[in-house]
Every structure is written in structure tokens, then in C-alpha cells.
Backbone as numpy.savetxt, mean C-alpha at the origin, in Angstrom:
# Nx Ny Nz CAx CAy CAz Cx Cy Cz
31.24 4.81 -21.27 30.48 5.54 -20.26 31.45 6.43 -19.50
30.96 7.46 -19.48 32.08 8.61 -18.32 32.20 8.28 -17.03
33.15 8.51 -16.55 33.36 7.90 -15.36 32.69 8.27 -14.42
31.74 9.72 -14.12 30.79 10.08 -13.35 29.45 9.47 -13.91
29.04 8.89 -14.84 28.03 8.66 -15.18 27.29 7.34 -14.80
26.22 7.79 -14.35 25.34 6.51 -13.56 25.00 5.39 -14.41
25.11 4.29 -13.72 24.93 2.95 -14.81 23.82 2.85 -15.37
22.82 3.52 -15.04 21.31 3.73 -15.52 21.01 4.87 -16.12
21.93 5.67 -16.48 21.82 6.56 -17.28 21.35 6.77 -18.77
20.33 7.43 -19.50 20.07 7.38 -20.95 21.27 8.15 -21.35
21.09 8.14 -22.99 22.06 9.17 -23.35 22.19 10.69 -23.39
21.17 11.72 -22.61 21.20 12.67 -22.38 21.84 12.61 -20.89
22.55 11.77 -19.89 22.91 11.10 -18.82 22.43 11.69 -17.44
20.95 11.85 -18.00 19.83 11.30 -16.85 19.49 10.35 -16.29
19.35 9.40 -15.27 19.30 8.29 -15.07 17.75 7.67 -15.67
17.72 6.70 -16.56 16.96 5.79 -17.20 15.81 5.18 -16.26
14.40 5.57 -16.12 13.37 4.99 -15.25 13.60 3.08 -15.45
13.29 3.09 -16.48 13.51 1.60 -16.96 14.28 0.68 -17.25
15.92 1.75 -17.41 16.78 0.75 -16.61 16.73 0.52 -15.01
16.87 1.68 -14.54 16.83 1.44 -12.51 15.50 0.13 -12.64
14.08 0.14 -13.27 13.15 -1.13 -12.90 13.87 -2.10 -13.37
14.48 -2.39 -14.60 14.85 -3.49 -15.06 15.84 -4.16 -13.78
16.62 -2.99 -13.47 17.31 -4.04 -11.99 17.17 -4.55 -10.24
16.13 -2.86 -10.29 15.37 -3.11 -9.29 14.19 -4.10 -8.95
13.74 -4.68 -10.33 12.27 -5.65 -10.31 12.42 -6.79 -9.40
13.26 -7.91 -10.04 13.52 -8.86 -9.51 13.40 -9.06 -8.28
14.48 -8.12 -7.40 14.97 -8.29 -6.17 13.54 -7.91 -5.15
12.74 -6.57 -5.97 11.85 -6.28 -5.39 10.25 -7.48 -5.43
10.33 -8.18 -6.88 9.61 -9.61 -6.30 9.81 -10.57 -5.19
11.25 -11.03 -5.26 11.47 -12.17 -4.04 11.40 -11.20 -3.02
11.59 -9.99 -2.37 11.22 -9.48 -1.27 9.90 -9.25 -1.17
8.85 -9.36 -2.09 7.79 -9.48 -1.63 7.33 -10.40 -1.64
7.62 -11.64 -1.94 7.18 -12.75 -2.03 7.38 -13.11 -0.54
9.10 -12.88 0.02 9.34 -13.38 1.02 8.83 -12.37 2.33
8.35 -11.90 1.91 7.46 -10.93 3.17 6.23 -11.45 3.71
5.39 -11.59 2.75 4.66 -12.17 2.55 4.29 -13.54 2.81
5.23 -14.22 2.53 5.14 -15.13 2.79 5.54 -15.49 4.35
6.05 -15.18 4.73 7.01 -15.10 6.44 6.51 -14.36 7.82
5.90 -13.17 6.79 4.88 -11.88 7.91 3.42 -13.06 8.45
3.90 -12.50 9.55 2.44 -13.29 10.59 1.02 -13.19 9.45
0.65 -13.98 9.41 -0.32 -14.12 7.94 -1.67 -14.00 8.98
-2.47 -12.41 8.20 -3.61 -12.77 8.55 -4.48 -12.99 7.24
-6.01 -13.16 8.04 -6.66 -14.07 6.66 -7.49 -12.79 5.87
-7.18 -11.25 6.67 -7.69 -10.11 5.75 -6.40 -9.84 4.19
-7.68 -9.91 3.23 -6.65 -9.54 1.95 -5.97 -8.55 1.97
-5.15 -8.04 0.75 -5.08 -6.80 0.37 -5.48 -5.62 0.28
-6.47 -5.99 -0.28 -7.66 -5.16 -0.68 -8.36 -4.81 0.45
-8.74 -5.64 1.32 -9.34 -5.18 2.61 -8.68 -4.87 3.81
-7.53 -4.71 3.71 -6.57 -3.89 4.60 -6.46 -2.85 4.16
-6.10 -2.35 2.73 -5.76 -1.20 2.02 -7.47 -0.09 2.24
-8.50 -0.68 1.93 -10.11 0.12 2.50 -9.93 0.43 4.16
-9.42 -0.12 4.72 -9.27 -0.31 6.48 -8.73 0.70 6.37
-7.36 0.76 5.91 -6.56 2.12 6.12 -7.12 3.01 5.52
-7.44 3.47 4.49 -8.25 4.59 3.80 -9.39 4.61 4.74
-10.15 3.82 5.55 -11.07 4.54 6.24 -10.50 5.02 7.77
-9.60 4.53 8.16 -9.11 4.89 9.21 -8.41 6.25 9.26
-7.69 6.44 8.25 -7.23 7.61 7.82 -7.98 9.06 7.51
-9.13 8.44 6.65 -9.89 9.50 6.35 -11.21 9.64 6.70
-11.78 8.71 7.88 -13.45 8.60 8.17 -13.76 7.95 7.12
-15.17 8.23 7.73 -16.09 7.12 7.05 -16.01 7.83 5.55
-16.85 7.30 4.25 -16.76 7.14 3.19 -17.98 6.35 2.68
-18.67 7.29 1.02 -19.09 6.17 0.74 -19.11 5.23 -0.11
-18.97 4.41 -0.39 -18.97 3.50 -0.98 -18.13 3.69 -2.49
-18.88 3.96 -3.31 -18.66 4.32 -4.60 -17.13 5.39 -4.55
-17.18 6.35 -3.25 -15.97 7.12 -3.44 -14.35 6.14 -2.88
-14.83 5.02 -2.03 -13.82 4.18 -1.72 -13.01 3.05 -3.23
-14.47 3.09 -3.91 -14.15 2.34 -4.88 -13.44 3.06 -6.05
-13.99 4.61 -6.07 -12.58 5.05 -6.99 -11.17 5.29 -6.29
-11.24 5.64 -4.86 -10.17 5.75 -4.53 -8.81 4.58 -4.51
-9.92 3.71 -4.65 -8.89 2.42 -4.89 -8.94 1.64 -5.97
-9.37 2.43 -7.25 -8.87 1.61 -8.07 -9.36 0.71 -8.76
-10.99 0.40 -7.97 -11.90 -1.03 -8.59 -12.95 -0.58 -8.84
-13.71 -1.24 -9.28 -15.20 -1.12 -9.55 -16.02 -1.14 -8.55
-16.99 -0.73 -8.65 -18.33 -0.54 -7.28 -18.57 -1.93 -6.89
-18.95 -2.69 -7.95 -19.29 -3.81 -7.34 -18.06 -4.77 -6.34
-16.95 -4.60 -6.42 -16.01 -5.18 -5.79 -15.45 -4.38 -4.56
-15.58 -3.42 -4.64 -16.14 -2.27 -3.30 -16.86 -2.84 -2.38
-17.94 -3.13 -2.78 -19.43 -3.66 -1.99 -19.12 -5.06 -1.57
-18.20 -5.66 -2.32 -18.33 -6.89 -1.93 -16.77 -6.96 -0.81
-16.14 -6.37 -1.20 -15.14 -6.55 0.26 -16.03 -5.72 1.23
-16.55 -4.87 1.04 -17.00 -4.15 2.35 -18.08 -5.39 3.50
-18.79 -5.64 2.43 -19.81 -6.74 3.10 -18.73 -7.60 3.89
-17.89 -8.12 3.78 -16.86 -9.40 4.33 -16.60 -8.55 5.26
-15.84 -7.51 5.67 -15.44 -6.58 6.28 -16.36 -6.55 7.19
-17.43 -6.42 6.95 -19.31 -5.76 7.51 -19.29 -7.60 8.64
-19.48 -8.46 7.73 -19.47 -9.70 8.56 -18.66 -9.94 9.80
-17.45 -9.30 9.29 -16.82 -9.84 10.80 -16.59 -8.56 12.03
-17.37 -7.59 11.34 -17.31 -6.45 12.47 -16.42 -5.60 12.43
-15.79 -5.39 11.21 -14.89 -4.77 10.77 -14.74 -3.12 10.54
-15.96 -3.08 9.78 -16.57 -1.76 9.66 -18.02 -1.92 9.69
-18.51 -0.78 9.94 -19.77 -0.55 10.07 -20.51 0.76 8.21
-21.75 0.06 8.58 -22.35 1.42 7.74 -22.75 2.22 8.31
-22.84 3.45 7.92 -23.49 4.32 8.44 -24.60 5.85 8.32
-25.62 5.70 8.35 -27.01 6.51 7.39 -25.91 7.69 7.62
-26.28 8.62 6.35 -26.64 9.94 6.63 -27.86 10.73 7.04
-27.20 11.47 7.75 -29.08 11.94 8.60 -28.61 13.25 7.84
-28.09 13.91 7.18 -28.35 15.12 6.07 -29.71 14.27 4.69
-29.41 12.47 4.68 -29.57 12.29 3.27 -29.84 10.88 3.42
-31.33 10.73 4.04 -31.19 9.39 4.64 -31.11 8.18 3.55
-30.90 9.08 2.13 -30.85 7.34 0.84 -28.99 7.52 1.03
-28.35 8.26 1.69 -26.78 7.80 1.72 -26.26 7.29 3.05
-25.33 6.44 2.51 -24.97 5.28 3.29 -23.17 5.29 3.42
-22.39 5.56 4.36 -20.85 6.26 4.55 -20.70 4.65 4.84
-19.25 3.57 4.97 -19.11 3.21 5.76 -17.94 3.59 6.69
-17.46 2.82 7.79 -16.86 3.98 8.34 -15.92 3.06 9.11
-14.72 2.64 10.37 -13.86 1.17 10.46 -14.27 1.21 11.92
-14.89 0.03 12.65 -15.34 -0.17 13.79 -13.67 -0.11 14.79
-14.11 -0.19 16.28 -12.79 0.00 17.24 -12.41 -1.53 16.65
-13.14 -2.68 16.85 -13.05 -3.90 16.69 -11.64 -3.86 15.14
-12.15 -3.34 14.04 -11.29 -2.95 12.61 -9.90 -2.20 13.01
-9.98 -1.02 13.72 -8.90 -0.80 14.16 -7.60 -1.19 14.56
-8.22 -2.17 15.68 -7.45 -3.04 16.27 -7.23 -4.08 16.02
-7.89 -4.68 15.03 -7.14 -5.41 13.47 -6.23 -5.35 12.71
-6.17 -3.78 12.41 -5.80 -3.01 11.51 -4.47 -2.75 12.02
-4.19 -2.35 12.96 -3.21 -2.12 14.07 -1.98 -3.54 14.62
-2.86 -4.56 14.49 -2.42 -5.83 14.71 -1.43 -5.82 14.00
-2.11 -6.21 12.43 -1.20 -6.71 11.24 -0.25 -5.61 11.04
-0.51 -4.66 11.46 0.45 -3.80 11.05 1.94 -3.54 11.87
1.35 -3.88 12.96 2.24 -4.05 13.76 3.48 -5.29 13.86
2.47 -6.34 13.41 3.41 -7.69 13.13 4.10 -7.50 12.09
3.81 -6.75 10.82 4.32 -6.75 9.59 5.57 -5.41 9.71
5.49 -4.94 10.36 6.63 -3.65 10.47 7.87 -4.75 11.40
7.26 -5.22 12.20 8.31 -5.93 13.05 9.18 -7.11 11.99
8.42 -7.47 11.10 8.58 -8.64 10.03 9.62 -7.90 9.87
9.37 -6.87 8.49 10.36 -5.95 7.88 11.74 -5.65 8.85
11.05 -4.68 9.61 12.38 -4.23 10.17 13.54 -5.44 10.74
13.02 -6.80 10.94 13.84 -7.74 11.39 14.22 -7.79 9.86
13.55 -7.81 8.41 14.37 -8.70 6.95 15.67 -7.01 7.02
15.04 -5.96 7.50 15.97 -4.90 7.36 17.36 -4.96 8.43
17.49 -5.19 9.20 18.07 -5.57 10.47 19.22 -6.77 9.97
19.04 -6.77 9.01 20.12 -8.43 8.25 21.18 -7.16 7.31
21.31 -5.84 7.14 21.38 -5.20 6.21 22.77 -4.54 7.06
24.10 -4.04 7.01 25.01 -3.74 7.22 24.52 -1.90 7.93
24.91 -1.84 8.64 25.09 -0.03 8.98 24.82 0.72 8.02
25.94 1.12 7.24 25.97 1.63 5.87 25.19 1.68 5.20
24.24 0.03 4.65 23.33 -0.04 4.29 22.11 0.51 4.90
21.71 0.36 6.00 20.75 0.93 6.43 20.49 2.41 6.22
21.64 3.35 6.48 21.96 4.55 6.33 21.14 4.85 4.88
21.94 4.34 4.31 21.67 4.78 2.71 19.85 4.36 2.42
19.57 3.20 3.12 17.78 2.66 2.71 17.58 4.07 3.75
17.54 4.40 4.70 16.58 5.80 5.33 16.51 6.70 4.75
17.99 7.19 3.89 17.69 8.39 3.23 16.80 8.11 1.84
16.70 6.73 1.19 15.98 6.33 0.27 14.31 5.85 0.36
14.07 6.05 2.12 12.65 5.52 2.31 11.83 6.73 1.79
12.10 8.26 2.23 11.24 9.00 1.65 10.92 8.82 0.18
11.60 8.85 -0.46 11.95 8.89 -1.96 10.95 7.18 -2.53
10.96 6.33 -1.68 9.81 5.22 -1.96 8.58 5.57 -1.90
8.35 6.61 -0.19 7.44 7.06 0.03 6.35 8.14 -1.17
6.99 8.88 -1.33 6.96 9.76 -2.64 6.40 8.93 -3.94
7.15 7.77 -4.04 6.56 6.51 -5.24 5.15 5.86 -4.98
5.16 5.75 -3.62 4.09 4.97 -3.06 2.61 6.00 -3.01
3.03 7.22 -2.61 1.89 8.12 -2.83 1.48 8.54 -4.11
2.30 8.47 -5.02 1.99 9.25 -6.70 0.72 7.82 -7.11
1.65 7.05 -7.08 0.92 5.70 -7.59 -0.50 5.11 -7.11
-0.29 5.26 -5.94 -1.73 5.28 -4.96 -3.06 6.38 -5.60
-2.09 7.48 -5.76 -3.26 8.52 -6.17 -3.65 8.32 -7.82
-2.99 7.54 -8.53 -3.49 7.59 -9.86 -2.46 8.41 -10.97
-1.09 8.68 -10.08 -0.26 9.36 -10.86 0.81 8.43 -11.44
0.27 7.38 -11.58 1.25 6.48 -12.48 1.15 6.74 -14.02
2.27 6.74 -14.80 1.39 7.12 -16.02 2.15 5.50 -16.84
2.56 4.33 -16.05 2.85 3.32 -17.30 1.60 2.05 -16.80
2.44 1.23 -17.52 1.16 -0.16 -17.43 1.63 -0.27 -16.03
0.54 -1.15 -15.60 0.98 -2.12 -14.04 1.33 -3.66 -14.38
1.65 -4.03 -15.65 1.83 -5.06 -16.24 3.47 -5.37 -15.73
């Protein structure tokens, strides 16, 4: 290997997507395991935090368009929304252009749910980040956009490998 050449490099000495995962995976499981596991645990899933934010972000929504935006089927749409709906989370809401459509949309009550966990879980992080040397930190800020960037392609459907 040349002495400028990155350890993840293919042989055109571009750096290798699937070497950088092969070493990045691991480390990035037990940190989510241990996040997860440690972050003030509330009893809203994944899935129904991730609809919270997409409606908070973008208004109300309906139904069927939440469910492609994330990835699942209608019927599993409907059914976190209802749980959501139970505890006052979000609301539905008629269209008066179209009174057979139905938006739902994230109550103040959801918000400030929404806001909670999020708040406990940034504090989580930034304390597992806060264990991390100067230097280190330096180098993760200039690397958060560049996650960020990962986190949006993938979100939108611009992944092109397995999720396996």
C-alpha cells in the first residue's frame, strides 16, 4: 500500500464504501445498543417518534403519504397513528376542501413529548460524546455534517444497498 493511501482504499485508491462499513459496523452497533439502552427510556417506539417528527416538521399529513414517507405499509401507518391518537399525541384532521380526507397532524400535548425525549437523548449523547478527547471531538464536528448528509439520503430512499 502507498504510503498516502487510505486503509480503505479499493484499487483505483478511492476509499472502499464497504471496507470503511466493515470497520465502522461493529462499533456503530454497541453504540447503539448502549444509547439506547442508557437514554432516559420512553415507552414511544421508533417508529412513532420518527411520524412525530415528520409531522412536526412538515404539518399535518395524510396518512397514506406518512406511510410512504417512512418506509411501511398503510396498514402499519394507521396502526401507530391510532396509539399515537390514544394518548393524545396527534390528532386527525377533516379536510374542509375534501370532507372524505383526513390529514393527521402532532397535538401541543405530542410536541412536548416529542421535545422531551429529545431533549433527554441529546443530553445522553453529548455526555457518551463528552468521554471523547479534544482532538477527538474536533475531528467528530467536522464529521457530523457528513453523517448528516448519510442520514438524509437514506431517510429519503436514496440508499441503493440492502438494509440487511
Amino acid at each position: 500500500m502507498a504510503q498516502n493511501e487510505p486503509a480503505d482504499a479499493n484499487p483505483s485508491g478511492s476509499p472502499d464504501p464497504h471496507a470503511i462499513a466493515q470497520r465502522v459496523r461493529p462499533a456503530m452497533t454497541s453504540l447503539y445498543v448502549m444509547y439506547f439502552r442508557n437514554a432516559h427510556q420512553s415507552d414511544l417506539t421508533g417508529p412513532q417518534l420518527s411520524i412525530m417528527t415528520r409531522l412536526k416538521d412538515d404539518g399535518p399529513s395524510r396518512i397514506n403519504r406518512l406511510a410512504e414517507a417512512e418506509g411501511v405499509r398503510m396498514p402499519t401507518a394507521s396502526n401507530t397513528i391510532n396509539q399515537l391518537e390514544k394518548r393524545g399525541l396527534v390528532q386527525r384532521i377533516r379536510d374542509e376542501s375534501d370532507r372524505r380526507g383526513v390529514s393527521v397532524g402532532i397535538t401541543r400535548e405530542g410536541e412536548a413529548e416529542l421535545n422531551r425525549v429529545g431533549d433527554e437523548r441529546t443530553k445522553y449523547l453529548g455526555d457518551m460524546l463528552g468521554a471523547l478527547p479534544e482532538a477527538d471531538l474536533q475531528r467528530l464536528d467536522e464529521l457530523a455534517d457528513i453523517v448528516n448528509v448519510l442520514a438524509e439520503k437514506y431517510v429519503n430512499g436514496h440508499n441503493s444497498g440492502s438494509t440487511d
